[in-house]
Structure formats: structure tokens, C-alpha cells
NUKOLDREN-440157 format. One record per residue (C-alpha): residue number from 1; x, y, z negated; residue in three letters. Coordinates in steps of 0.02 Angstrom, whole numbers, plus 32768, in hexadecimal, padded with zeros to 4 digits. Each point is the difference from the previous one (the first is absolute). Example, Ala and Ser with C-alpha at 12.3 -4.5 7.8 and 13.67 -1.06 7.14 Angstrom:
<atoms>
[1 [8267 7F1F 7E7A] 'ALA']
[2 [8045 80AC 8021] 'SER']
</atoms>
This chain:
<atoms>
[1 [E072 C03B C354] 'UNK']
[2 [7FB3 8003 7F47] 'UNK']
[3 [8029 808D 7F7B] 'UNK']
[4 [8058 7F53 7FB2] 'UNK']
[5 [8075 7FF9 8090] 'UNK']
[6 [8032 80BD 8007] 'UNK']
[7 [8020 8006 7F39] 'UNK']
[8 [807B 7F66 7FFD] 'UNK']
[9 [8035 7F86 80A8] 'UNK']
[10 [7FCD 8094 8082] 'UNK']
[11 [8093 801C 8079] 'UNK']
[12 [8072 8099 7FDB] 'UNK']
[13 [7FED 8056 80A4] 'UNK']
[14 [7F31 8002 7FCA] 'UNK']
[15 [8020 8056 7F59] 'UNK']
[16 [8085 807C 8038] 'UNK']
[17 [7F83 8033 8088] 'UNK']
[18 [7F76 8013 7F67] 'UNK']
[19 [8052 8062 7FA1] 'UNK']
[20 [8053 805B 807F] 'UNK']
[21 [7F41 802F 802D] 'UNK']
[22 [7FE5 8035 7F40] 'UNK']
[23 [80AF 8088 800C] 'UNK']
[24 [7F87 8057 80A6] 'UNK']
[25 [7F79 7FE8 7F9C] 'UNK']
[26 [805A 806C 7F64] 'UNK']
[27 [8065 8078 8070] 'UNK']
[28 [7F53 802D 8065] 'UNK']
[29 [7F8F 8021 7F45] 'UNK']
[30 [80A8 8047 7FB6] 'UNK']
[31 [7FE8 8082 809E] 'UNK']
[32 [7F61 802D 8012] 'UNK']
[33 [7FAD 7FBD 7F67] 'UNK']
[34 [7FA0 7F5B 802E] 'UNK']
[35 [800F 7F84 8081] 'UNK']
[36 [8043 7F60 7F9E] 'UNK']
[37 [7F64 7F94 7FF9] 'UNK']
[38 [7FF8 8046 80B9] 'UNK']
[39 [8082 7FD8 8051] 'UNK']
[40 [8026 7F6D 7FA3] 'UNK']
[41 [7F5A 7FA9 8038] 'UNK']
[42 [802E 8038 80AF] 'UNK']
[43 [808E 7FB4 8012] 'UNK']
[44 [7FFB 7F6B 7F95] 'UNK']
[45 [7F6B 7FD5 8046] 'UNK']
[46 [804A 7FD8 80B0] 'UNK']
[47 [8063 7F69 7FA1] 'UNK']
[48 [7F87 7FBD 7F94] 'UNK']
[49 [7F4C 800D 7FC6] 'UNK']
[50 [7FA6 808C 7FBD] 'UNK']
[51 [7FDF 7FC4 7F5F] 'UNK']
[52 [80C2 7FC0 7FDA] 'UNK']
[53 [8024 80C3 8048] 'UNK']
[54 [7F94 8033 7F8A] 'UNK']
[55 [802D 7FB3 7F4D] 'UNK']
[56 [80B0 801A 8035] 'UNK']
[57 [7FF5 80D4 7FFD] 'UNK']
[58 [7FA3 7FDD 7F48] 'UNK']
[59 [8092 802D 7F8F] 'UNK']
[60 [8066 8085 8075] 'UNK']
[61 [7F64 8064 8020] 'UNK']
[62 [7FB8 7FEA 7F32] 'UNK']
[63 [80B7 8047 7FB7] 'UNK']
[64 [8010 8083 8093] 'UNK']
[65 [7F52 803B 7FF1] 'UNK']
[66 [800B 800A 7F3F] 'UNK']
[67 [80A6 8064 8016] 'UNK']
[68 [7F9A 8068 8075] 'UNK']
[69 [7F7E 801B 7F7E] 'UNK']
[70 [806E 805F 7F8B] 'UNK']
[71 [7FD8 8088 7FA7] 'UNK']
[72 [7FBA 7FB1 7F7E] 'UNK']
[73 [7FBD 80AA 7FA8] 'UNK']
[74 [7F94 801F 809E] 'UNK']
[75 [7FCF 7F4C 8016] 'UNK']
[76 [7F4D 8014 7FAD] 'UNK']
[77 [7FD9 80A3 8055] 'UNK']
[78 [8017 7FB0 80BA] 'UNK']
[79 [7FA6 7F60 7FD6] 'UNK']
[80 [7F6E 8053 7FB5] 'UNK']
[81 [8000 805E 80CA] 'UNK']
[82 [800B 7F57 803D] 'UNK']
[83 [7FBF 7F5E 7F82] 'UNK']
[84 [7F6B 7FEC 805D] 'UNK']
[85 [805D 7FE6 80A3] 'UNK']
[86 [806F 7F83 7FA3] 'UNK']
[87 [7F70 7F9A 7FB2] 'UNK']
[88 [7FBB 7FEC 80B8] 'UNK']
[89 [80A9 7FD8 803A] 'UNK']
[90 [8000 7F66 7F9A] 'UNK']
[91 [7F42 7FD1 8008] 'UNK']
[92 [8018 8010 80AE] 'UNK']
[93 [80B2 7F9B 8004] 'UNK']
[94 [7FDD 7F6E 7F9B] 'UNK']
[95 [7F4F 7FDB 8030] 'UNK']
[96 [803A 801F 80B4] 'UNK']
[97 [807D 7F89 7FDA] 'UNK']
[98 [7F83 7F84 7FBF] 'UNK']
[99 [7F93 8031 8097] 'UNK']
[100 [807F 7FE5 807E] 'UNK']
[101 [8084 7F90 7FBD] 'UNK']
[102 [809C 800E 800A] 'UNK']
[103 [8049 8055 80A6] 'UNK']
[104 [8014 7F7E 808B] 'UNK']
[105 [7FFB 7FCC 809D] 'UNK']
[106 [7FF8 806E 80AA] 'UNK']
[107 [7F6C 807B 7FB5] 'UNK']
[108 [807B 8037 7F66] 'UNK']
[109 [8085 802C 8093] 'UNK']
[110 [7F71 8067 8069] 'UNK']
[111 [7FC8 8054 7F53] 'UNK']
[112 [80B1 8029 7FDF] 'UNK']
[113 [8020 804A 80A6] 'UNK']
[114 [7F69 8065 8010] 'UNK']
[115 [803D 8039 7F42] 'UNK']
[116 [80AC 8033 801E] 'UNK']
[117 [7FBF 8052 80C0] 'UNK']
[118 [7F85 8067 7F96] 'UNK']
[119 [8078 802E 7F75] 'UNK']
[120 [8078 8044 809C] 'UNK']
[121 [7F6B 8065 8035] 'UNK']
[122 [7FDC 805E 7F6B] 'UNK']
[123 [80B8 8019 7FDB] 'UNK']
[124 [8032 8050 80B4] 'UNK']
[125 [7F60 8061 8012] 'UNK']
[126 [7F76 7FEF 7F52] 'UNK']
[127 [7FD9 809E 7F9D] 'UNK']
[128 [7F76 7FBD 7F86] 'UNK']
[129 [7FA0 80A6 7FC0] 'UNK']
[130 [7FF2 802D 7F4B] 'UNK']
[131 [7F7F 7F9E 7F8A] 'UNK']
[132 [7F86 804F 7FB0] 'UNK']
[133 [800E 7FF5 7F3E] 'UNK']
[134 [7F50 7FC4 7FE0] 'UNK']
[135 [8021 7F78 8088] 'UNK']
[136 [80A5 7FB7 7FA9] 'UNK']
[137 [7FAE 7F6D 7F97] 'UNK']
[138 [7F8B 7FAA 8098] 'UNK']
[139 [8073 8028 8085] 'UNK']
[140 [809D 7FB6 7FA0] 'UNK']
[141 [7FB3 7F70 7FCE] 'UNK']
[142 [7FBD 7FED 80C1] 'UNK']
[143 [80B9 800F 803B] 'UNK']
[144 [803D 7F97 7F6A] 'UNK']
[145 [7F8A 7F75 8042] 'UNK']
[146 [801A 7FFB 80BB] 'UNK']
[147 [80CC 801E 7FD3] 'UNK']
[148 [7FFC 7F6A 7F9B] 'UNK']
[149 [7F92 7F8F 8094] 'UNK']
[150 [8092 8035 8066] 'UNK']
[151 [8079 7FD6 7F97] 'UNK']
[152 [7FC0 7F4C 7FCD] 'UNK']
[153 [7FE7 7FDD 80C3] 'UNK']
[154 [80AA 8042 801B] 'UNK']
[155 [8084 8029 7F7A] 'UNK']
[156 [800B 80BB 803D] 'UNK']
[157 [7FA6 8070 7F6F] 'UNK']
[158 [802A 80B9 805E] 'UNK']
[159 [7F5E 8004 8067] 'UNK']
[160 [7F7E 8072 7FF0] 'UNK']
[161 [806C 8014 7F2A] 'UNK']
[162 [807E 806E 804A] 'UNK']
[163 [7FAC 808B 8085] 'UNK']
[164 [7F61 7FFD 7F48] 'UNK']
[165 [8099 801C 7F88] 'UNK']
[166 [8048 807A 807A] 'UNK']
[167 [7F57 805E 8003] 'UNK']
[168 [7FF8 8023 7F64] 'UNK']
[169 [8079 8086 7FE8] 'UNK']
[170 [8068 7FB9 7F76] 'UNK']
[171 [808F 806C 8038] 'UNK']
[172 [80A1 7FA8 8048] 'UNK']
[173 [803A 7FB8 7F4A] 'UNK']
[174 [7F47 7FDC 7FDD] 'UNK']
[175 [7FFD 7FA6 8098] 'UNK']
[176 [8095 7F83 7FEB] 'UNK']
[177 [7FDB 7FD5 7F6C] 'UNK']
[178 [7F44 7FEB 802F] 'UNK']
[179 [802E 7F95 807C] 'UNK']
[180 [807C 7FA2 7F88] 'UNK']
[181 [7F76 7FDA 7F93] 'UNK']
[182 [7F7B 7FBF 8098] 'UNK']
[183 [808E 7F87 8032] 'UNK']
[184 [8024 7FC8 7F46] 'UNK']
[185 [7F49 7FD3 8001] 'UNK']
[186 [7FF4 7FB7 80A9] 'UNK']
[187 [809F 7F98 7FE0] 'UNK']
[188 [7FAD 7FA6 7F5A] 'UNK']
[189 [7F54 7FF9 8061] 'UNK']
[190 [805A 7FA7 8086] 'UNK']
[191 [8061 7F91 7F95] 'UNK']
[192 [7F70 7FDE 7FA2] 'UNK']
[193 [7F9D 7FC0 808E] 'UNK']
[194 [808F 7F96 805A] 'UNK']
[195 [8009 7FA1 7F46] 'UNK']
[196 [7F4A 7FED 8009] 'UNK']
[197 [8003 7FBB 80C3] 'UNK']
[198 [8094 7F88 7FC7] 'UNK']
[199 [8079 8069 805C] 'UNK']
[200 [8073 8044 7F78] 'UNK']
[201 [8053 7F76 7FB0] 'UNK']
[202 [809C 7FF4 7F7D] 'UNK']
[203 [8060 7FFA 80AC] 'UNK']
[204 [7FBE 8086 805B] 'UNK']
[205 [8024 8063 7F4B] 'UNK']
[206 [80BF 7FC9 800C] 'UNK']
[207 [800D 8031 80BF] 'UNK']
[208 [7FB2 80A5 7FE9] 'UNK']
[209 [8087 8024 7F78] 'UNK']
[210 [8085 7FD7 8063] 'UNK']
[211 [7FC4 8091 8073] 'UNK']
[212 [7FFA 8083 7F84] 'UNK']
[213 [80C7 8025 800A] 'UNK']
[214 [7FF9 802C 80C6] 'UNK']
[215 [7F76 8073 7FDA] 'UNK']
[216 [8041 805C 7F86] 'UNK']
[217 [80B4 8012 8060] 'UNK']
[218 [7FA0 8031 80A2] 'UNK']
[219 [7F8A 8080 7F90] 'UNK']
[220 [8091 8042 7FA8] 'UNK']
[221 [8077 8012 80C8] 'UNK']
[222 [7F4C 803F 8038] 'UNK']
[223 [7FFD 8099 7F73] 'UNK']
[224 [80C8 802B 802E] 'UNK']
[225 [7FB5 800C 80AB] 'UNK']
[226 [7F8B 8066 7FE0] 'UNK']
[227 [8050 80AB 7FFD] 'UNK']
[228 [8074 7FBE 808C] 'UNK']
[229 [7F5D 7FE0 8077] 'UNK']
[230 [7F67 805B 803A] 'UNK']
[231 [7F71 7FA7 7FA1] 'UNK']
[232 [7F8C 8039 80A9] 'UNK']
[233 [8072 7FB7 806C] 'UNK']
[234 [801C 7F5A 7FA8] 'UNK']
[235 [7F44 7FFF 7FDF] 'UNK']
[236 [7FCE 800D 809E] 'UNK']
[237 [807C 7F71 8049] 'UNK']
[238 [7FB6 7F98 7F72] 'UNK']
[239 [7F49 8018 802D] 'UNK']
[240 [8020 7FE2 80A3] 'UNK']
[241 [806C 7F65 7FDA] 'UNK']
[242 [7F60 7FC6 7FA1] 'UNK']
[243 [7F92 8017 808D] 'UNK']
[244 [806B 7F8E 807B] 'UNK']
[245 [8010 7F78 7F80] 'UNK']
[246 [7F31 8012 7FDA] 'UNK']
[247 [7FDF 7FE9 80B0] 'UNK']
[248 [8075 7F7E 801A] 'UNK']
[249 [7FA7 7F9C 7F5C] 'UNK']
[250 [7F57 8029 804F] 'UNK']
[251 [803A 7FC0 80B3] 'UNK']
[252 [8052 7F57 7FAA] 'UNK']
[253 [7F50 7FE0 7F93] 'UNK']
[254 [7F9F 8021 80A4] 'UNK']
[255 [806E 7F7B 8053] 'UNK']
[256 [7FFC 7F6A 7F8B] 'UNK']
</atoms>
């Protein structure tokens, strides 16, 4: 199956199980915050390959993640905590990306799996300690780099971004829309570098569209559920849920 296929002649039952994938990728980020680009390459990428998985999560996780990014009047004062992070993230995406190529083949599954299994790890049991003011700029950019890497080699831009972002004691609004931000910036770094590897095409544009819709209905059932769940509980089923499909994408790389 090409991104071709799934934009135009691919069989009904195959795009009703995509976008179904994009509504649990919206209801999990419109519950806890993140998760989209996540979950999405998780799952999609037991159907097709990594890099299809990828440029298909473009356009749900750029308008999500720009929603997320709101308020605009404190926009400047976050970034300036974090721009040298984000111009690591994309040094480190797109010349990983160049580096690498696009993801493929069994090692993309492995890296994926051993980046969702990690991801799990920090989110059941990671408490990153506070950063040091004076050690903001090197260590941001450090993190924005390998974050990027990771995300070129896999599609998934949480890891090490999120337990950095988290250490910096933005506060919990500071946070979100820190994080909304990173992903912004990740998502454009990873487009950018799929276009550059011959991986984002006019059709892989048009398919990615067609997914924004379920995301924003399962982001917008995800935020009703919110105050009708506990956020800990569904967390921790998600992480865990993350781990089983990371080791399960590690196990199937290992075997072909």
C-alpha cells in the first residue's frame, strides 16, 4: 500500500480503521494533553510503514499542536525558555532525516518500539529534576538535537522533549503550552525532512487532511471526558498500552 492508494482507490474498511486510529489518537491528547503523534505511529504503524504513518499524523498533530499553543500573549515568553531546544529539534530532525532517510524497513519498527517502551517508562515512573537556569541554552539545544534524531528515525518527537519541558517548571499552563509549541516545531521539522527524503508528496498532503476531522472529534470527546475520568488512571492504562505495543514493534523488527 502507497500514500496514493490510501488517499483515493484504498478499500473502505482500511480508511475507517485510519481514522478510527486518529479519534484514539484525539480522545487520548484531548485527555491528558499529548499522545497524538504517539499513538498514531503506534498503531498505524502495525498496517503500513513508518514513513506513510508518519506523513499521515502531519496535519492532525500541526492544527492540534498550534491550538495547544494558545495563548498567544505568553507565546514569546515560553519560547524565549525554550528556542534553543527548538532550533536543535529541527537541526537534529531534518539532518537526521537526511542522515537516516526516511523511516523504513525492520530497524524503523525496533527504533519505534524501543521509543514508545521508553516513553511508557518515563510516564509510569520518570520524575526529571529541575534545570538549572544557567544550564537552559546547552542543555535544550542537547535535548532539542537527540529529540529530533529520534524523531527523524521514528516519527515520535516526545522523547527525552517532554520529561526536559517538564523539568523546567513552567507551571501546569506553562507546560501545555510548552509542550504545544515543541510539537508545532517537531511536526514542521518532520514534515520538512519526509519532503526532503521524497516521502511527503501532494498525496501524502491530501491523506493527512483527510485525517484531521477524526482528530479533532476524538480531541474534542477526549476534553468532555476529561472531567468524567481520572487523568492518572487513563494515563497510566495508556502508558502501559504503549509499552505492549513498543515491545510488540521491537519483537516484530527483531523477527524479520
Amino acid at each position: 500500500m502507497n500514500l496514493h492508494e490510501l488517499s483515493g482507490i484504498a478499500t473502505p474498511a482500511l480508511l475507517m480503521a485510519t481514522a478510527a486510529v486518529f479519534v484514539l489518537a484525539g480522545v487520548v491528547k484531548g485527555v491528558v494533553g499529548l499522545g497524538l503523534p504517539t499513538i498514531s505511529m503506534a498503531m498505524l504503524a502495525l498496517v503500513m510503514a513508518p514513513a506513510q504513518a508518519a506523513a499521515l499524523l502531519i496535519v492532525p498533530s500541526l492544527i492540534t499542536n498550534l491550538w495547544q499553543a494558545r495563548p498567544w500573549p505568553t507565546l514569546m515568553r515560553v519560547l524565549r525558555r525554550i528556542g534553543a531546544m527548538q532550533l536543535g529539534v529541527c537541526a537534529g530532525t531534518i539532518g537526521g532525516a537526511l542522515w537516516l532517510g526516511a523511516p523504513a524497513g525492520h530497524w524503523a519498527s525496533v527504533c519505534l518500539g524501543v521509543a514508545l517502551v521508553a516513553y511508557a517508562a518515563w510516564g509510569l515512573f520518570g520524575k526529571p529534576p529541575a534545570v538549572p537556569a544557567r544550564h537552559e541554552g546547552a542543555l535544550g539545544a542537547a535535548v532539542g538535537v537527540v529529540t529530533g534524531l529520534i524523531t527523524a528515525a521514528t516519527g515520535v518527537f516526545v522523547i527525552p522533549a517532554v520529561p526536559y519541558l517538564q523539568a523546567l517548571n513552567l507551571g501546569k499552563d506553562g507546560l501545555i503550552q510548552a509542550m504545544g509549541i515543541s510539537f508545532t516545531v517537531s511536526t514542521v521539522a518532520l514534515a520538512a525532512g519526509l519532503w526532503l527524503t521524497g516521502s511527503y508528496s501532494p498525496d501524502a498532503a491530501g491523506a493527512s487532511v483527510l485525517m484531521l476531522l477524526p482528530a479533532l472529534a476524538g480531541m474534542a470527546l477526549g476534553q468532555w471526558l476529561r472531567d468524567r475520568l481520572s487523568p492518572r488512571a487513563f494515563k497510566q492504562c495508556f502508558m502501559v498500552s504503549l509499552a505492549l505495543l513498543g515491545a510488540y514493534q521491537v519483537a516484530q523488527g527483531l523477527a524479520g
